[in-house]
N, C-alpha and C positions, 0 to 999 in steps of 0.2 A: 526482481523477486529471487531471493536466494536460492529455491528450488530449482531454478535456469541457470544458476549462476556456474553452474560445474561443467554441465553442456555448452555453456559460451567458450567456457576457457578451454577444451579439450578441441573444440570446434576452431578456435584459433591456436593451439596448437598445431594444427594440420597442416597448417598455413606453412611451407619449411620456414620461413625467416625467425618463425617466435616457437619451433620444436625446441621443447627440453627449459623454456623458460622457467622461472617461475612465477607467481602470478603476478606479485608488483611490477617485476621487470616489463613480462610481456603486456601489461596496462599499459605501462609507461612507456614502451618502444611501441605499440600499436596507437597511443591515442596521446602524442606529446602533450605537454604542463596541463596534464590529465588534474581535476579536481572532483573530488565526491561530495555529494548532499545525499546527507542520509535522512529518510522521512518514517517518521515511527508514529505512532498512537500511544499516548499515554494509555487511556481506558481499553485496555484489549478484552475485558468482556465483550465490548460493546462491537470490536471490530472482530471475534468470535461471531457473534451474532449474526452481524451482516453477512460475512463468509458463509456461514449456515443457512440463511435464508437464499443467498445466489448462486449457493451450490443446488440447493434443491427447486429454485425457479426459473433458471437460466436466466436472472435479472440481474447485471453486473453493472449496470448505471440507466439510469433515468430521462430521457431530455423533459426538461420544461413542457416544451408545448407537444408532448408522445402524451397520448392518451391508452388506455389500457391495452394491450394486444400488439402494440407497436414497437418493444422493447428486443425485440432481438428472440426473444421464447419460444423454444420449437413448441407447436402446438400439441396442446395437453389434454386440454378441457378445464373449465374452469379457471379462476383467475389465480396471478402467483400466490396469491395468500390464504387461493383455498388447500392449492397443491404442498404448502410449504408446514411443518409441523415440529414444534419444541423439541429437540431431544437434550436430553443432559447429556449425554455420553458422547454425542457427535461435540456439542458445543464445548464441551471438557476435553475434546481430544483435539480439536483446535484450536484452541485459545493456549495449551503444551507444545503444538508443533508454531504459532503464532510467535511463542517464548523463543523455542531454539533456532527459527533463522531467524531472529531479533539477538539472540547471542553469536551465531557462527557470523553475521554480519560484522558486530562487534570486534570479534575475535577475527576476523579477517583484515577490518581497517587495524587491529593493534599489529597484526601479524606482518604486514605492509608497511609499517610507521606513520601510517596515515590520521589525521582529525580531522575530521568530514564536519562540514556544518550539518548542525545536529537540529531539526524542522519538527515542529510533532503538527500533527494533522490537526488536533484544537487548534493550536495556532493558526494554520494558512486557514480554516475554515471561520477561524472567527476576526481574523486582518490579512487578507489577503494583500495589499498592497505593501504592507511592511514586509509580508514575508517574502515578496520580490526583492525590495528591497535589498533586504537581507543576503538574499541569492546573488543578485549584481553587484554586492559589495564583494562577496566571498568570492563572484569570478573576477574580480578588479575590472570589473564594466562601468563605463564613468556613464551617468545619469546626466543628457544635457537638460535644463530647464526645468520648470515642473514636471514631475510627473503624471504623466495621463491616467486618469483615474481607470483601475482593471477594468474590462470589457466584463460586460455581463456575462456569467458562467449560463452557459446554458442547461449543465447538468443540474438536476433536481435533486435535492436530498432527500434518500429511502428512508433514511431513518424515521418509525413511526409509531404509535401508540403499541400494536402488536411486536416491532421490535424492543422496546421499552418493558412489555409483560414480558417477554424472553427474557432480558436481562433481569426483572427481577425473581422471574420464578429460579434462572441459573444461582442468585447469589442465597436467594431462599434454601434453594437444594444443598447448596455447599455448606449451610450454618448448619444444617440437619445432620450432615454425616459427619 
């Protein structure tokens, strides 16, 4: 998460061997034939959304077999979807900061000379298998035999009718003004 990413680097700065590096260097002398995957979301209304709704539920993933109250949520009252409530102005103002570490990222791998395999989140969510694939090709990991079909994800997808009314009332709002 690029909001960590400045605190990693000054944090290994401290380190003496990698003082005064700069950032390619000190990746590159900290974490030999170092390779990046960078993982993005096309639809960033939608990952606005989600952000919005697990900033105000303490709900940041789901498991499968977690029934309501077992998610990690400091005790509220009521359930996350009573506590949690539309705003345009929250989900406008992260879906903009969403934007910019999605460019400083950008601007960091150009700044590095680096071309990271480039993942969007539809994708691993709609073929997960190829998008391993994918991953083992770009770290030159040889594949013996078939591949063993992914292990069932145990995390649950939040995405749900009430996130779906947020995204459309967000795009409605934005036609208006």
């Amino acid at each position: 998460m690029w909001s960590y990413f400045s605190d990693f680097l000054e944090l290994m700065r401290g380190i003496p061997r990698f003082a005064g590096m700069g950032d390619g260097s000190l990746l590159n002398a900290a974490f030999p034939n170092l390779r990046y995957v960078f993982i993005s979301r096309s639809d960033k209304v939608r990952q606005a959304v989600s952000l919005w709704r697990a900033l105000q539920t303490w709900v940041w993933r789901e498991q499968e077999s977690a029934s309501a109250g077992q998610s990690g949520a400091p005790e509220q009252g009521g359930t996350p979807e009573q506590r949690s409530v539309y705003s345009f102005d929250a989900i406008g103002h992260l879906l903009e900061q969403l934007r910019r570490h999605e460019d400083a990222w950008r601007g960091f791998f150009f700044r590095i000379g680096q071309r990271p395999l480039a993942l969007y989140y539809e994708d691993i969510a709609g073929d997960l298998q190829r998008s391993v694939a994918r991953v083992l090709e770009a770290l030159q990991i040889e594949r013996s035999g078939d591949p063993a079909p992914p292990a069932r994800n145990s995390m649950a997808r939040q995405s749900d009718e009430l996130s779906e009314s947020w995204v459309q009332s967000y795009l409605e709002d934005v036609s208006r003004r």
